[in-house]
C-alpha positions in Angstrom: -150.0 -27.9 -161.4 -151.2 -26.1 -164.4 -153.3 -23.0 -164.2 -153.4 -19.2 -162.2 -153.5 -21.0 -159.1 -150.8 -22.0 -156.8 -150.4 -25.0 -154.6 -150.2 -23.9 -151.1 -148.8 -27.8 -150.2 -145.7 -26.9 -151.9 -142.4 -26.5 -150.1 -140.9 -23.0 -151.5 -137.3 -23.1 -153.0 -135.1 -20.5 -151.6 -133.7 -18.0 -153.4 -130.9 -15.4 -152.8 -130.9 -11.6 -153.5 -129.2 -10.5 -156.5 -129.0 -10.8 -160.0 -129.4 -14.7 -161.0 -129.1 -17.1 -164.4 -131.8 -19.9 -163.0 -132.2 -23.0 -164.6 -135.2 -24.2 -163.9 -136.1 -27.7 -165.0 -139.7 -28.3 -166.3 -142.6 -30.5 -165.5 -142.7 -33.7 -167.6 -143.7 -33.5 -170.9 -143.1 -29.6 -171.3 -141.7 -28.8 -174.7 -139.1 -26.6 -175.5 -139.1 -23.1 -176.8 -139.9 -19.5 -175.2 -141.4 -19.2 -171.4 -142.0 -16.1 -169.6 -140.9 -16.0 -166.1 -142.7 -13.8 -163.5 -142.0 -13.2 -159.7 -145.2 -12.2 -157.8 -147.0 -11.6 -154.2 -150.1 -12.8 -155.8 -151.2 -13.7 -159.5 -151.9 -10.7 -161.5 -149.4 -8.4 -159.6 -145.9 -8.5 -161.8 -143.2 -7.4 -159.8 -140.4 -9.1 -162.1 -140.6 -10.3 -165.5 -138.2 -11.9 -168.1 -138.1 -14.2 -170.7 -136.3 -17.6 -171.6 -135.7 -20.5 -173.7 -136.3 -24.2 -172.9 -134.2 -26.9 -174.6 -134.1 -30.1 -173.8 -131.4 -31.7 -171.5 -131.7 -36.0 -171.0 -135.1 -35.9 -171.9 -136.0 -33.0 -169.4 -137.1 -29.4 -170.8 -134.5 -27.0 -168.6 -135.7 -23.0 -168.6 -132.6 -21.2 -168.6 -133.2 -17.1 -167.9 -132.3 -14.3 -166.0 -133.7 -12.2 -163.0 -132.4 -9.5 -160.8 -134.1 -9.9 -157.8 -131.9 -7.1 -155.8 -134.9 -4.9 -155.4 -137.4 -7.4 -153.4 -137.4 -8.0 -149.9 -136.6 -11.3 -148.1 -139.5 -13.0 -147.9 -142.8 -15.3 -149.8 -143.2 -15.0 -153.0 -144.5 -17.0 -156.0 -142.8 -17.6 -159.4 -144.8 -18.0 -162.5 -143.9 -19.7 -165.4 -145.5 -19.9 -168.9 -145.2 -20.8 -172.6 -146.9 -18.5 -174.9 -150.5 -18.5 -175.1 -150.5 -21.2 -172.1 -152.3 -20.4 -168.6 -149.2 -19.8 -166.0 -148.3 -22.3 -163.8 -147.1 -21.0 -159.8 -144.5 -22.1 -157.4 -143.6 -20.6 -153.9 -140.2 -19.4 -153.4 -138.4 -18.0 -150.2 -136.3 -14.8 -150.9 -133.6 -14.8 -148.5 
């Protein structure tokens, strides 16, 4: 799903505390080059942002980048992801 909203039929991927280096494989047909990564409660309220590069692995465009997410508490979130000038794009995530 493209776009600022997320889909609540989504299972969320859980997470641990801490400081992480994700690699977070792309829809199809995603190119690679710079994404912005943000962890929210709600689009439009940043709690965590960083920045990474895609490159293609087999085909598949893999985000590699890094988050600290020490400072949140166990729980629902969402994570937003984004190529420059691109509308974000939201998955839910279980902090744990």
């Amino acid at each position: 799903m493209r776009g600022a909203e997320a889909n609540p039929n989504r299972i969320p991927i859980e997470l641990p505390r801490g400081a992480l280096a994700l690699s977070i494989y792309l829809p199809t047909g995603s190119e690679p080059g710079k994404y912005q990564v943000e962890i929210v409660e709600q689009p439009g309220k940043r709690l965590i942002g960083a920045e990474g590069a895609a490159a293609l692995r087999d085909h598949i465009a893999v985000l590699e980048v890094n988050v600290d997410l020490e400072r949140l508490h166990p729980g629902l979130y969402l994570v937003g992801i984004r190529q420059a000038g691109w509308s974000w794009a939201y998955y839910p995530v279980v902090l744990k």
